[in-house]
N, C-alpha and C positions, 0 to 999 in steps of 0.2 A: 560166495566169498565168505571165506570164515577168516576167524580173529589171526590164526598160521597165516594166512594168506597174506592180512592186511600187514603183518608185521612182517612178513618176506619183502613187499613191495616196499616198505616204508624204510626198510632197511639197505634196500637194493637204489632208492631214487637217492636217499641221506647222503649214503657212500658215494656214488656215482659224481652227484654235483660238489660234494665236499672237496674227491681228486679233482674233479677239473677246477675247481677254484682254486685250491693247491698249485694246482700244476702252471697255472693262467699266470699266479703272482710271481712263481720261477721265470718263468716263458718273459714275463714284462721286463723284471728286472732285469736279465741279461739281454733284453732287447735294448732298454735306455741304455745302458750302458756299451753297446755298441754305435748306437747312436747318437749319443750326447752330444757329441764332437760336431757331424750334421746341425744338430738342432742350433744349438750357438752357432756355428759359422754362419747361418740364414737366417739369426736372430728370431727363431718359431716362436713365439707366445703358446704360455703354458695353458690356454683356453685351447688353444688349437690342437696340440699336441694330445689333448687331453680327449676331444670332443670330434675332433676330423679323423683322428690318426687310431688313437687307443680305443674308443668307445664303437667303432668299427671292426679294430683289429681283433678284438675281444672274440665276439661272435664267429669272425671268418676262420679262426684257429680252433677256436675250440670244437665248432661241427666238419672242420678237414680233419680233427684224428677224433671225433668222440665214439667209433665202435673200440678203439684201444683203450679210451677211459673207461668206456662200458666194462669191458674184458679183464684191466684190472681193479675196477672196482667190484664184478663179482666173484674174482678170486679171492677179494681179501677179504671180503664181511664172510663170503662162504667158507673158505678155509677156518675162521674163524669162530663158525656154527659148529665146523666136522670136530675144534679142536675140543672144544667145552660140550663135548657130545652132545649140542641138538638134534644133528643132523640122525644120530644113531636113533636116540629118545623120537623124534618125529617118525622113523620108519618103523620101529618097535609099537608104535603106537596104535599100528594098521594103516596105513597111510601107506600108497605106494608111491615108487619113485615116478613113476608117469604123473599122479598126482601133484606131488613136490615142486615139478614143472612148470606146475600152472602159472604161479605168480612171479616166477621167472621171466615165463613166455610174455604175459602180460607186461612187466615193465618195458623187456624189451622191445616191446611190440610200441611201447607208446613214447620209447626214445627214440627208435628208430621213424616213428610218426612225425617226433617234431624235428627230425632231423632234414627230412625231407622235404618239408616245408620250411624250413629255415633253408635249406642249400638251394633251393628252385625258386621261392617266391619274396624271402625275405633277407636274406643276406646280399643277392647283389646288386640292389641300389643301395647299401653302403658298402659294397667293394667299390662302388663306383667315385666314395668319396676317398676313401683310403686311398687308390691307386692314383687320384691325379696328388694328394695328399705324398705321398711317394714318390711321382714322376717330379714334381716341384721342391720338394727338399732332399728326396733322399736319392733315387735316381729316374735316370729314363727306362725304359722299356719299351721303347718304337722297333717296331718292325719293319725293314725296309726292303724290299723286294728288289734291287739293282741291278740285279745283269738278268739277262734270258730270263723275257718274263710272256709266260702265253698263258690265255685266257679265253676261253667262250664267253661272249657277254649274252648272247642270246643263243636261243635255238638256230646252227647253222653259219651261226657269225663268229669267226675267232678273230683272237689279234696278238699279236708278237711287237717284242718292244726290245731291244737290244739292252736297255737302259736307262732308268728314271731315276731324274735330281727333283727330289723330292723339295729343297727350298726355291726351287723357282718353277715350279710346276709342269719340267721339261722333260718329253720324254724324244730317245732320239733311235734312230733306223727302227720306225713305227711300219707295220703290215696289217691289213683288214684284208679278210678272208670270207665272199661271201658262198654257201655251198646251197644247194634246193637237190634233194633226193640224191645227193650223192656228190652234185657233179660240181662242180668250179662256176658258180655264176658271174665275179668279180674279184679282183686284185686291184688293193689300192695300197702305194707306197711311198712314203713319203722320210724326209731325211731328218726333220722334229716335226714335234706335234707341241703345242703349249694350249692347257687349262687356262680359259677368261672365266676369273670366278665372279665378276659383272653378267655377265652371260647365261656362264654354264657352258659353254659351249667347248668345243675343241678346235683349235685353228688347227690347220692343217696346213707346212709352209713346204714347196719344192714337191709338189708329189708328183705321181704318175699314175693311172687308171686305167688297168684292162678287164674290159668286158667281154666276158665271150658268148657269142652268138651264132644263133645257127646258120648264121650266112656270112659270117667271119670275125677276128677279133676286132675290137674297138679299141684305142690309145687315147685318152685323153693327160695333157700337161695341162701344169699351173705354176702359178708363185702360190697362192692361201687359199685356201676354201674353209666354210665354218660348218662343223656335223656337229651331229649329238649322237652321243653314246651313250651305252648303257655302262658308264667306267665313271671314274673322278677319282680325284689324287688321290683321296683317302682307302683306294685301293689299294694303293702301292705301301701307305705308312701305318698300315692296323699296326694295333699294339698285341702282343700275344695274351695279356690278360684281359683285352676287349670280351670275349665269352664271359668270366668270372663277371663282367657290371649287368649280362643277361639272366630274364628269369626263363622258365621252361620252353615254355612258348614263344619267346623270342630268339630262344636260342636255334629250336626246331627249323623260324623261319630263315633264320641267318645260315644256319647249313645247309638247307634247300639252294639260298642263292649260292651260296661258296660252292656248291658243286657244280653248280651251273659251268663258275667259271674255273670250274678246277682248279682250285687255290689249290697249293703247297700244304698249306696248314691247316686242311680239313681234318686230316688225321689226329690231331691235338683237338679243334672243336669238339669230335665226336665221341673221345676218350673223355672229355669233360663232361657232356652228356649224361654217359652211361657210369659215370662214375657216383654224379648225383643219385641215380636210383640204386647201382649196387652196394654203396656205403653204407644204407640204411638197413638193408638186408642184412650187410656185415656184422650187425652190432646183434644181431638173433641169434646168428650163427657164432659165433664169439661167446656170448651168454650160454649157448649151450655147452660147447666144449670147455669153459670153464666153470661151471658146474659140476659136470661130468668131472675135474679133474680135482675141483676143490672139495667136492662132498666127502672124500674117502681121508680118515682119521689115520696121517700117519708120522712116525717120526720125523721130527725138523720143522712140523704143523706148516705154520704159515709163511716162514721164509722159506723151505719150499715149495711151495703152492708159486708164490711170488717169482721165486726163480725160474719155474717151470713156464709160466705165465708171461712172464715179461720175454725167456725165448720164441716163446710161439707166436707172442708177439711181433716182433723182430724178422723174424721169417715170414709173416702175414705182409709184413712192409716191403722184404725184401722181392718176395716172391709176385709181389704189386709190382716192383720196382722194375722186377727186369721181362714183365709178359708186355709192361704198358714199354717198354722199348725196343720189344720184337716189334710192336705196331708199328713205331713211329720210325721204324729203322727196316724194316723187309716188309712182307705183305701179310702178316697174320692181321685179321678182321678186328678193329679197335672192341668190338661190344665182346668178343670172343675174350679178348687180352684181361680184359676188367673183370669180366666175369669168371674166368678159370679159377683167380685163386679163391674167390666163394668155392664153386663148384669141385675145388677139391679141401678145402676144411669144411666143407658138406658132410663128404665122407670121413673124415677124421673126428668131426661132433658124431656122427653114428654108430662111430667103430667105439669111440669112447661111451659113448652112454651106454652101449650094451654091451659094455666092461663093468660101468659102474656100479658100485653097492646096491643093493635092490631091498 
């Protein structure tokens, strides 16, 4: 590490946090002020607003876009180096641009470090305060699963539900499905079913029971019987930012069971997943191409750098925007959806750096 180096990093982390703090006090202001109207009408205390809502929100926004504040904060110190020719004076010096690199690579390497461990292990047990912080003053976000709801709860066990009222714990034209190597072992049908949250149990009112057997079917009626499932209401009322209050590891195991039961909205878990790892990535790959773009000394210096910057920006978003809605709308592979638009500003950082000045 030489004194270039440390002054590249130093300049690159300055910049970096300066925009997002920048950017954080825009972001707040036009949030209270959306806001305000909520906070008075529920009478919030400004301890609350301040320390539940803000000092939470803080973190969860700034590492959801910080590969874009990465991106432009090394277009603007570096366009800034190309314009007061260091950039020139550094390469004339014998230094090459592979060299130049380094302390590039390096910062981004150790934002993209703490990003990663802020989005997996440290930010969502305070999304977890923010959102009920949210769901209690500002809105809900329950998820309700209401008509045609099927689910495997175990290996071989399905079950179908015509319909769940999620405030009285009722679900109604309830079906259990049981199968062993293929075949139909039981059918049980019942016209509701209601959660005893004394219990745990599932009543089962008005059913019917067929077993099949190798020596014939079996019918069994009733008025109630009590099972236990592997279900509970809060099946039916996740909230869609339930993953965001998960760190890695629990998120991992919570997809395992959602697939079990072939939830609806695994496809969204797993984009959240993969998004955690590839954002991190984003912010290297972002540092390179604007490097690559900011280095070269040319007319318009840094407002075009910036304009150019802030486009590819914009298109980094958009082009997130509509691969993570092939996933969740036809069958392109969520980790495929996430990772393309890396995987093609991969090649756009390539194409530009052996463009760039050398």
């Amino acid at each position: 590490m030489k004194k270039l180096d440390w002054y590249i990093i130093k300049k690159f982390l300055g910049t970096f946090f300066f925009t997002l703090a920048l950017i954080l006090l825009i972001v707040i202001i036009f949030d209270v002020s959306e806001k305000i109207d909520d906070f008075l009408e529920h009478e919030v205390s400004l301890n609350a607003i301040i320390f539940e809502y803000y000092f939470n929100f803080i973190p969860y926004f700034g590492n959801l876009f910080s590969p874009l504040f990465v991106f432009i904060s090394v277009i603007f110190f570096t366009s800034k180096m190309a314009n007061d020719t260091e950039i020139i004076a550094i390469l004339n010096s014998g230094m090459s641009f592979k060299r130049l690199l380094k302390p590039f690579m390096i910062s981004s390497v150790i934002l993209g470090l703490l990003s990663f461990i802020l989005g997996n292990f440290i930010i969502p047990p305070s999304n977890s305060e923010r959102i009920n912080f949210e769901n209690k003053y500002l809105k809900n976000k329950r998820y309700c699963s209401a008509k045609n709801i099927h689910m495997q709860l175990q290996p071989g066990q399905y079950m179908y539900m015509e319909n769940f009222n999620a405030s009285r714990n009722i679900g109604y034209k309830f079906t259990l499905e049981n199968f062993k190597d293929g075949r139909l072992q039981s059918k049980l049908k019942s016209d509701y079913v209601q959660y005893d949250t004394i219990s745990h149990k599932w009543i089962i009112n008005k059913y019917e029971i067929r077993e099949f057997k190798t020596t014939g079917e079996i019918i069994t009626t009733g008025a109630t019987i009590d099972t236990s499932l592997n279900l509970r209401p809060y099946d039916f009322t996740k909230r869609k930012s339930l993953v965001e209050t998960m760190n890695m590891f629990e998120l991992n195991d919570y997809i395992a069971q959602e697939e079990l039961k072939g939830s609806e909205q695994i496809v969204y878990h797993k984009i959240e997943k993969h998004k955690r790892i590839a954002f991190p990535f984003a912010s290297i790959i972002l540092t390179l191409i604007a490097v690559a773009i900011a280095s070269r000394k040319i007319r318009g210096g840094i407002g075009l750098h910036l304009g150019i910057g802030i486009l590819i920006a914009f298109t980094y978003i958009l082009f997130m925007q509509v691969s993570t809605t092939f996933a969740t709308n036809s069958n392109l592979a969520p980790a495929l959806a996430v990772w393309t638009p890396n995987l093609c500003y991969m090649v756009l950082a390539g194409l530009l750096l052996y463009k760039a000045p050398k």
